[in-house]
C-alpha angles and dihedrals in degrees: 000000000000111000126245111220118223116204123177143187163133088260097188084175111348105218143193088287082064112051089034089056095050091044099049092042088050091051095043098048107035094241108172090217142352121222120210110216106192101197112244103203107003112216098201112052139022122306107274128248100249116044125244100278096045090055085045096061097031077061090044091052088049107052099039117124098018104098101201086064119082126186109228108201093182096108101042083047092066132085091213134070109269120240105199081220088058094048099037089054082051096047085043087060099049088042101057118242087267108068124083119240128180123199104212120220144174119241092253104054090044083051087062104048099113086068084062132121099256093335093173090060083059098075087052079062113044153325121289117220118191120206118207142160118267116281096031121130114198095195087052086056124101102248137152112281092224090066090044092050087051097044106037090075086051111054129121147184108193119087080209093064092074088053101066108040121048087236157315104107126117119214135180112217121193115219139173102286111224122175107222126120137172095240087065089046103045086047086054104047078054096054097044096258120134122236101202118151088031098090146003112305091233090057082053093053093053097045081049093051104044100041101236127174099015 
């Protein structure tokens, strides 16, 4: 069964890393679709620049036209800060017990799972892919030993292993690095400077339009 990819995020504003992450790890491991998740309230950091719905529809411009790539409105549709352990149980639900299904992270957010809302839970729910840049070795990496004692019995190296469970695996993926982020974007809307060639030209628009991050 072919898996779905899960990628989630503040996305203010969501920028070329991201939709070059989402499109490499879907080539290289064979992912029928994968589905954006803008936060709504994120629980772990400040509130964002753009509001919900503006991170919502600066998603929905940069994703249009590809169709491997699927807007999730869940998160921004609560009133209460999202936890991905919460939405992926509700997406398990909607999904059946039988179809794979990878949450895609950065090293550095995988680094930090331990910090998240019930993280162990995660693994009962899917497969973790890591996307880094070429050259990195997770298992060479400082982490809590907690999370490499939860991981090193799950690693694998076969894209066709996630086929075939619903989840608990645990796989590195290199990609493209590119070093945008939308820290440096947002720092630089606020400066005067343009960031053209960051991100989609349509996300430009909007932030254009609508005046954000001034």
């Amino acid at each position: 069964m072919t898996p779905i990819g899960i990628l989630g995020g503040t996305f203010d504003p969501i920028h070329f890393g991201h939709l070059r992450l989402a499109e490499e790890v879907a080539q290289q491991l064979a992912l029928s679709v994968v589905r954006f998740i803008p936060s709504g309230k994120p629980w772990h950091r400040d509130p964002p620049g753009a509001t919900p719905e503006q991170r919502l529809e600066m998603v929905r411009w940069a994703i249009a036209g590809n169709p491997h790539f699927v807007l999730d409105e869940r998160e921004v549709r609560k009133n209460s800060p999202g936890y991905t352990v919460e939405t992926l149980t509700e997406l398990r639900r909607e999904i059946g017990g039988e179809q794979p299904m990878c949450l895609l992270l950065g090293a550095d957010a995988f680094l930090g799972l331990p910090t998240w809302h019930r993280w162990r839970e995660l693994f009962e729910l899917t497969h973790v892919v890591i996307a880094h840049r070429p050259g990195f070795s997770l298992l060479q990496e400082q982490m809590d030993c907690l999370l490499r004692e939860e991981i090193e019995p799950r690693m694998s190296t076969g894209a066709l292993s996630l086929h075939g469970l619903s989840g608990g695996l645990v796989m590195t993926c290199p990609i493209t690095p590119l070093a945008i982020s939308a820290t440096i974007i947002r720092a630089g809307i606020g400066a005067g400077r343009s960031p053209r060639y960051l991100l989609p030209e349509s996300v430009l628009d909007y932030i254009q339009t609508h005046q954000l991050y001034r």
